[in-house]
N, C-alpha and C positions, 0 to 999 in steps of 0.2 A: 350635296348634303345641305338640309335646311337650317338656316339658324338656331332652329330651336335646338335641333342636335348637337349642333356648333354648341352651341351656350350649354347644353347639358354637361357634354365632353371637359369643354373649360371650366365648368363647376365644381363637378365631381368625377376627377378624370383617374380614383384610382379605383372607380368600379364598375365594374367588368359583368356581374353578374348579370341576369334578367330574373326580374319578379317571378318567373315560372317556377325559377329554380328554386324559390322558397314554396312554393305551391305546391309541389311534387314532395319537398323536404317534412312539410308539415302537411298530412293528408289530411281527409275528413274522419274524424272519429270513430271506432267503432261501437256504437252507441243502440240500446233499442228506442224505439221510437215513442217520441217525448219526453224523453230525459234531458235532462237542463243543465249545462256547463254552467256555474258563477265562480266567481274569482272574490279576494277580495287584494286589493291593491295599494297598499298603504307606501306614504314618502316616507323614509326614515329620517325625521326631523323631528324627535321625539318620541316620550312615552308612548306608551298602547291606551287608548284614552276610551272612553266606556263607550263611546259614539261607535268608534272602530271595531272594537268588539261586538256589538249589538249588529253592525252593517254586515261582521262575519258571520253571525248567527244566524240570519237570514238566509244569506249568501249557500251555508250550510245545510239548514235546512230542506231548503230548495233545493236543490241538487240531491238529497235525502229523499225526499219525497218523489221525485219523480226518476231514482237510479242511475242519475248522474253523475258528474263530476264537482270537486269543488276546490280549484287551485291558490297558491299564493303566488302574487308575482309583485316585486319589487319595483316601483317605478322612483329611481332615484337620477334625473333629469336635472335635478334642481340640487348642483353638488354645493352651493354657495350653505343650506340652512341643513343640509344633512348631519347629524350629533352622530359621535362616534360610537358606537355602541347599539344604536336605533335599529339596525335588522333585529339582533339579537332579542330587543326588551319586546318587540313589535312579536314577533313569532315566539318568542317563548313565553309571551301571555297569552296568546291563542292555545298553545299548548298546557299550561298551566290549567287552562280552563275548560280543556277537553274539546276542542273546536276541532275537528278533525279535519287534518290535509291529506289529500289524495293525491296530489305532485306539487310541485315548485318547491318552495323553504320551506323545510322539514325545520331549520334549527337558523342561525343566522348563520354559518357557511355552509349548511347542504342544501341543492337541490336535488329534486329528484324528476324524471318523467320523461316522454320523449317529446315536446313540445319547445323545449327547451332552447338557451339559457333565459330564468324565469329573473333576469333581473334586466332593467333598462338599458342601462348602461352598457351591457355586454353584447347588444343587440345593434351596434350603429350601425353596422353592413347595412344591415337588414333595411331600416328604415331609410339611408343614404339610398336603397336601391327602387324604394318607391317611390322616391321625392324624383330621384333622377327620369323615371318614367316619368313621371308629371311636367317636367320642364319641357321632354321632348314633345310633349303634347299639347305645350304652350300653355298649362294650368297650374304654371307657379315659374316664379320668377328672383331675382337677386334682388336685394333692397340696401343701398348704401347707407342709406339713412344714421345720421349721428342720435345720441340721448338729444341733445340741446333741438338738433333741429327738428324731432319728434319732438319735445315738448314744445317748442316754438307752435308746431301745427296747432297741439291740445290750445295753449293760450288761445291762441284766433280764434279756433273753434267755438271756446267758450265766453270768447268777449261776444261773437255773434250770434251766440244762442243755437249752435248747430250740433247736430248732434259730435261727438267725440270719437275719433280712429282711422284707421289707416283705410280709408273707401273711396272711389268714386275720384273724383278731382286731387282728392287729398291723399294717392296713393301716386307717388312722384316717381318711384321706379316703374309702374307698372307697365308699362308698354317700351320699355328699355331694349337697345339693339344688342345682339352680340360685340359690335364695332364698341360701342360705349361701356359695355361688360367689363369687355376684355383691357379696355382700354385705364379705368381705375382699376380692374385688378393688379396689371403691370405697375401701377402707382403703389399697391401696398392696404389698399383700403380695405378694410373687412366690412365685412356682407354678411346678412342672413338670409335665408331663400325664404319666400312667402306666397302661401295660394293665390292662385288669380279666381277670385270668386264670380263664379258666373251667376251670384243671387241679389236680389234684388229685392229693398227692404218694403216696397209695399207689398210683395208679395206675402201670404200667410203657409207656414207648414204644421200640421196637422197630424200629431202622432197619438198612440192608445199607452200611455204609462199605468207601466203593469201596476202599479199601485193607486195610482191617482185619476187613473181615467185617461178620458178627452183631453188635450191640451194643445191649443193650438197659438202661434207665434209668429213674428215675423222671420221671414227671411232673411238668412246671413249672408249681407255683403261685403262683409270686411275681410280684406286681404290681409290674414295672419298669418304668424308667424310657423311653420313649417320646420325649419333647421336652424339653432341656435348659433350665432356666429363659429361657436366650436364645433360645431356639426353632429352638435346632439339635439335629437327630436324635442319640441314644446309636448306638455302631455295631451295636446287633444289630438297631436300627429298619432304621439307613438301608440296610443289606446287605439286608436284606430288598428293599424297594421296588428298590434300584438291581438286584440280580439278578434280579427279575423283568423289570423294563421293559427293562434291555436282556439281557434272555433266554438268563443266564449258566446252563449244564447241570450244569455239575459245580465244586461249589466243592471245591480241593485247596487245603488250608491246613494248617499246623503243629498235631500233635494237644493243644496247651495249650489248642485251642479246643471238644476233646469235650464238655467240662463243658456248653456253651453250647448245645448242639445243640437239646436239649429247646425249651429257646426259642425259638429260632429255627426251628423245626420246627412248632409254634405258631400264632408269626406269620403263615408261607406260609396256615397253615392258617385262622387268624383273619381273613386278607387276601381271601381267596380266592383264591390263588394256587399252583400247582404249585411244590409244592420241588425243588432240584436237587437231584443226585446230591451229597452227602457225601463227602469222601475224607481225611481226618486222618493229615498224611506226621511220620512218625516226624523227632526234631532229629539233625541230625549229632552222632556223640557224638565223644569223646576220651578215649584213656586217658590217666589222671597217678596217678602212684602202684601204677600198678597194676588200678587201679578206673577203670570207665568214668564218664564226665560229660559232660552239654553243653558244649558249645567257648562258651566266655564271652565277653561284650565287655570285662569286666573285663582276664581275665586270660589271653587269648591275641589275637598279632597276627594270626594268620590270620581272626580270625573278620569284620575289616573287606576286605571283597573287595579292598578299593584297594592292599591289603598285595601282593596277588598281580602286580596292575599294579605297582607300583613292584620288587617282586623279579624282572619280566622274564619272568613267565611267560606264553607265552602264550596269548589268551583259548581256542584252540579247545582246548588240550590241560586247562586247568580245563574246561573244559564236558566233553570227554571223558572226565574223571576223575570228574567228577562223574554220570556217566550210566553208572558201574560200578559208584557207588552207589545211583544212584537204581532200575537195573535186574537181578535176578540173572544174567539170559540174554543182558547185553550183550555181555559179554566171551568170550563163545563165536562171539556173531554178529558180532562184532570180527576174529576171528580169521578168519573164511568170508568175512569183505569187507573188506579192509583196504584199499581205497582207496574207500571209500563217505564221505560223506557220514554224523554221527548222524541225523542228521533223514529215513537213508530207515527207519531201526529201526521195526519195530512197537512199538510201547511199551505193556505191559501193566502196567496198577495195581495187579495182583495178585501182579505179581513187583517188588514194593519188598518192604521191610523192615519188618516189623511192631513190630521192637522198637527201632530207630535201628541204622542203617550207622555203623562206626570210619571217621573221618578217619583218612589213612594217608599221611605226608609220605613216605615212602620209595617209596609205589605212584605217586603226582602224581609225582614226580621221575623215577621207572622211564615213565612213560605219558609226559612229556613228551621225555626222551630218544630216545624209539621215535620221536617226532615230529619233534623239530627235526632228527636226522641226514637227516631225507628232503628237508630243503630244499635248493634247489639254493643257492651261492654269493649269486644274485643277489637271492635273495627273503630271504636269510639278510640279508645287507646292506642292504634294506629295513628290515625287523623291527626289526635290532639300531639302525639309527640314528634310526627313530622311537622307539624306547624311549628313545634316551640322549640326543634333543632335548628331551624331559621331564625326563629324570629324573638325567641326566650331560650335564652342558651341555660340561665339558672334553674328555670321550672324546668327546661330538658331533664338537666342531671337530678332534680327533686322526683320527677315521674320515672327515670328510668333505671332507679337505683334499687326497686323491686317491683317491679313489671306484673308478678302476680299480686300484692295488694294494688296496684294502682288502677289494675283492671277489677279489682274488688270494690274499691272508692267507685270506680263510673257504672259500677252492675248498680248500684242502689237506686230503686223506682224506673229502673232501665228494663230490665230484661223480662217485664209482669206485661199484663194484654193493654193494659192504659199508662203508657207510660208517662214523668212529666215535661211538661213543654217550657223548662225555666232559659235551656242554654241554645242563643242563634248561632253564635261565633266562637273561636276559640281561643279568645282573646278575655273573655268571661269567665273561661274555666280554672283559669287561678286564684283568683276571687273566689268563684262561686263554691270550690273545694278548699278552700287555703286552711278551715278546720281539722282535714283530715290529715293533714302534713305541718309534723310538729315546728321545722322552719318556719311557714306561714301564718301560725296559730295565734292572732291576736284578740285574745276573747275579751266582749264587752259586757262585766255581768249587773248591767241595772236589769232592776228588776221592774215588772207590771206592778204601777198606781195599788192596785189592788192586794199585792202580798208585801210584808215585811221581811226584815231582812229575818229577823227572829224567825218564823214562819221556816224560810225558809232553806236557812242553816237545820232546822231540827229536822225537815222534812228530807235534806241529802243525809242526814248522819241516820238517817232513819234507812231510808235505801239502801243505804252503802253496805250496811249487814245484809241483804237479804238478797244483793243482787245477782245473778249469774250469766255468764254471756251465752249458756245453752239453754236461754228463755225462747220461747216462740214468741209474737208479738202477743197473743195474747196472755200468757200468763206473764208474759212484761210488764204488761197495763194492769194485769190482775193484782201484780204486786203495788202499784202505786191506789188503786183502787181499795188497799187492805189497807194500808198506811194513813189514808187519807182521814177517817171518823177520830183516827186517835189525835190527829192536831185539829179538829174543830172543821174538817172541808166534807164536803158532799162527797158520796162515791161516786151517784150520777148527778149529770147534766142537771137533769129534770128538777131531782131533787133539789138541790141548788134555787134554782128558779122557781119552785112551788114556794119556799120557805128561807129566803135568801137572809133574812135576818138571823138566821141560826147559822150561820154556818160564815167562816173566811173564805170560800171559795170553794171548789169541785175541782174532783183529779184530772181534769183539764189543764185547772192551772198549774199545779204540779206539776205536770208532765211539762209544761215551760218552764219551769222551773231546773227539770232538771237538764230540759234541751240547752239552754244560756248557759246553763254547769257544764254542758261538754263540749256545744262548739261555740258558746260564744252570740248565741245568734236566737229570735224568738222564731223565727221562719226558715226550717231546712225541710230537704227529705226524710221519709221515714227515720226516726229516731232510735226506734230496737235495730235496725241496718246499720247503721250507723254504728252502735255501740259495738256490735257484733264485730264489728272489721277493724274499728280500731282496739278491741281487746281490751280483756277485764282488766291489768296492770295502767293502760293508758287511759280507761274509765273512769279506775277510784281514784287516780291520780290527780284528774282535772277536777272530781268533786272534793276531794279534799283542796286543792288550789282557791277554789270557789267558795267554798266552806269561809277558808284562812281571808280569800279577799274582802 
C-alpha cells in the first residue's frame, strides 16, 4: 500500500465510499438538448440584497429560455457569519418576487428534487469523499500550519515584495510524509487538507465568459485550502463537486468572483470533471456624487430587496425593471409585446452589460406606473390590501371595512381605455386617496390668487341647490357652466381669454373651486367620479364645511 493511500486512510479513515458511488447516485439529467441548468447559491449571512436577486433573475431566465432548469442550493460553509433566519429571508424574497424554483429550497426548511440535499452543510460525505480521492492520488495533502505562522509567511512575503500565499517554496507541508503525518496527528495537532497545484503562475488560461467574452489569466499555483480543519469544504472545493454532480451548465455569478476562476477551472480539471460555462454579471452600480458605485448595504435602502416590498412595489414591475437591466434588447421587445409575459423573452448573455447597468429610481417608477394603471379596480384592491395587511395595519382595516366602495374609490380614471399614471407603489396609495376616506380627510381649502373667498362661498351655496349625484359628467359641468355668468365668470375658456377684463374667471375655475370644497386638493382625478362614490350626503356636507371654513 502506497503512502498516499496510507495518508488518505489516516486522514479520512471514516469514509468508505468511492466517488462512483455518487456518480451513479446523481445521474446525467434528463434534459433536451441545450437546455441550461443555473443555480443561484446564496450564504446565508444576511438579507436578500438586490445584487442577489438580479444574479437570480438571470440565472432564471436562462434556464427559461432555453427549457431548463433553475435550482437553489444553499452554501452555508461559512457557519462563523451565518444570521439566524437568512435561508428563510434569502428564499422567501426570491419567492416574494416571483423567481421561480424548480428544486432545491422551496421555503427556508423545504427542499425539493432528486439532486439533493441542496444545502452545504448536509453534503460533507460527499465532498470528504473526493478530497480523499485526491490525497490517494497525491493532489492534495494535510497542512499543519498555525494562523501566526501563516501570517508569519504573509509578513516575509510582503517585506520582500513577493507575491503573497501558500505556493512554491512557501507551501511547508507540501511534500509532507505519511511518517511525519501521522506522526503530529498522534500529537493532537489539527490540519486542513490543501490541493497540491500542479499550475504554474507564468502560465496563462484562457476561457470564453459567457457574458464578458475572452478572458485570459494566469495560472493557479497556490495550494488552497480543500477541507476546513472541521472537515467542511472551502467554497471553491464544494462548488466544484456540487456543479458537477448535480450538472449545473452555466455558472452566472457576480464578476467579484473572476479572480477565482483559474481555480476553480483547475479543480473541474484535477477532478475529472467537465467545467460549466462561466458567466461573470457585472454589480448594479449607482451614481452619488456624480460618480458611479456599487449600491452598498451600508449605505443605500434599496439595496435590501425587502425595501421594495415594504415601499409597495410590486414584485412583477421590479423584475421588469430589472430585466432592462439585465437585457439591452428588452425594452424594444417590451414595446412589440406588451401584454407578454418576461419569461417568454429570449434572453441573450451577450446582451447584458459588461461594465455594471445604473440603478435608475426614476425608470422603476416610470416601469411601474405603465403597470399598475393597467390594473383593473379589482385586482388593484387585492394588491393594495395585501400590502397594507403587512405593512399598514390602520389603512388595512380603513380599506377593508367596505370592500365594495373601496374598489369604487380605485375604479376612478382606472377602468376607461387611458387610464392615469399617478400611483408606482402602494405606499402612495394612502396619501393619494386619503380624500375619499373620512379617517384621512384633511382638507386644505386656500384658494387660487385669482378667486376670492366671496366668489367663492356664493359659487358652492349656489351649487349646492342644484347638485345631483345622478349627473353624468357632462351635465355636471353643465351645471357649473350655468352658474358661472351669474357671479361675473366666463362659461367658456375662450371667452375668458378673448375678454378677460369682464369677467372673474371661467368655469374652470369653479370647478377648482369646488374640487378643494370636496377633497381638499386642486389636482385629483375625475371630480363627477369622485363625487359620485362618495355620495350626495358626504358632497354637501364637505361644501358646506368649506362654505363655514
Amino acid at each position: 500500500m502506497t503512502d498516499n493511500i496510507l495518508l488518505a486512510d489516516l486522514l479520512l479513515p471514516n469514509i468508505t465510499k468511492e466517488p462512483e458511488y455518487y456518480e451513479n447516485l446523481y445521474p446525467a439529467r434528463n434534459l433536451p438538448e441545450g437546455a441550461r441548468v443555473t443555480r443561484i447559491a446564496p450564504s446565508p449571512t444576511g438579507y436578500l440584497h438586490l445584487g442577489t436577486l438580479f444574479a437570480a433573475l438571470v440565472n432564471r431566465i436562462t434556464a427559461t429560455s432555453s427549457g431548463g432548469v433553475f435550482y437553489t442550493r444553499i452554501e452555508d460553509t461559512d457557519k462563523k457569519r451565518e444570521i439566524k433566519g437568512g435561508i428563510e429571508d434569502i428564499i422567501d424574497g426570491l419567492n416574494r418576487f416571483s423567481v421561480e424554483i424548480d428544486e432545491g429550497f422551496f421555503s427556508g426548511t423545504n427542499q425539493k428534487g432528486e439532486y439533493g440535499p441542496y444545502k452545504q452543510s448536509e453534503r460533507a460525505e460527499i465532498y470528504q469523499t473526493y478530497v480523499k480521492k485526491l490525497i490517494k492520488e497525491g493532489l492534495a495533502y494535510p497542512c499543519f500550519c498555525t494562523a501566526e505562522e501563516l501570517e508569519e509567511v504573509r509578513n516575509i512575503q510582503e517585506s520582500r515584495k513577493i507575491r503573497t500565499g501558500y505556493h512554491g517554496e512557501w507551501a511547508k507541508h507540501r511534500n509532507i510524509t505519511y511518517a511525519e503525518a501521522k506522526e503530529l496527528i498522534d500529537q493532537g495537532k489539527p490540519f486542513v487538507i490543501r490541493l497540491k497545484s500542479p499550475g504554474n503562475e507564468q502560465n496563462k488560461i484562457i476561457f470564453e465568459d459567457a457574458v464578458k467574452g475572452k478572458i485570459e489569466m494566469p495560472e493557479n499555483d497556490e495550494d488552497f485550502v480543500l477541507l476546513k480543519s472541521d472537515g467542511i469544504p472551502t467554497y471553491h472545493f464544494a462548488h466544484a463537486v456540487d456543479d458537477h454532480l448535480m450538472h449545473t451548465t452555466h455558472v452566472l455569478r457576480g464578476d467579484e468572483w473572476i479572480s477565482s476562476v483559474p481555480k476553480h477551472i483547475q479543480l473541474f480539471k484535477i477532478l475529472g470533471f467537465k467545467p460549466p460555462k462561466y458567466g461573470h454579471i457585472s454589480p448594479i452600480m449607482k451614481l452619488d456624487g456624480g460618480a458611479k458605485r456599487k449600491i452598498s448595504k451600508r449605505k443605500d435602502p434599496e439595496a435590501a430587496v425587502h425595501f421594495f416590498a415594504e415601499q409597495g412595489y410590486m414584485s412583477e414591475c421590479v423584475i421588469e425593471y430589472l430585466m432592462t437591466i439585465a437585457a439591452s434588447d428588452f425594452e424594444d421587445w417590451r414595446r412589440a409585446n406588451p401584454d407578454k409575459s418576461y419569461k417568454d423573452f429570449k434572453f441573450n448573455l451577450k446582451k447584458m452589460s459588461v461594465s455594471g447597468a445604473l440603478f435608475d429610481p426614476v425608470k422603476l417608477i416610470d416601469v411601474s406606473k405603465n403597470r399598475v394603471c393597467r390594473l383593473s379596480s379589482t385586482q388593484m384592491y387585492s394588491l393594495v390590501t395585501d400590502w397594507a395587511k403587512e405593512f399598514d395595519k390602520e389603512f388595512y382595516e380603513i380599506l377593508t371595512r367596505n370592500p365594495d366602495y373601496t374598489k369604487a374609490v380605485f375604479a376612478i380614471d382606472r377602468d376607461v381605455p387611458k387610464p392615469r399614471k399617478d400611483i408606482a407603489k402602494w405606499n402612495e396609495v394612502k396619501e393619494y386617496f386619503s380624500y375619499m376616506f373620512d379617517e384621512l380627510y384633511s382638507p386644505d381649502f386656500t384658494l387660487p390668487e385669482n378667486i376670492s373667498k366671496e366668489a367663492a362661498v356664493a359659487f358652492l351655496n349656489e351649487y349646492k341647490s342644484v347638485y345631483s349625484d345622478t349627473d353624468d359628467k357632462q351635465t355636471w359641468f353643465n351645471k357649473i357652466k350655468e352658474i358661472a355668468p351669474k357671479l361675473q365668470f366666463a362659461s367658456e375658456t375662450k371667452e375668458y381669454k378673448a375678454n378677460p377684463e369682464k369677467y372673474k374667471g371661467h368655469a374652470g375655475d369653479l370647478s377648482t373651486v369646488l374640487r378643494i370644497a370636496i377633497t381638499g386638493r386642486r389636482n385629483t382625478p375625475d371630480l363627477c367620479s369622485i363625487m359620485q362614490v362618495l355620495g350626495k350626503d358626504r358632497c354637501i356636507e364637505r361644501i358646506e364645511n368649506a362654505v363655514r371654513g
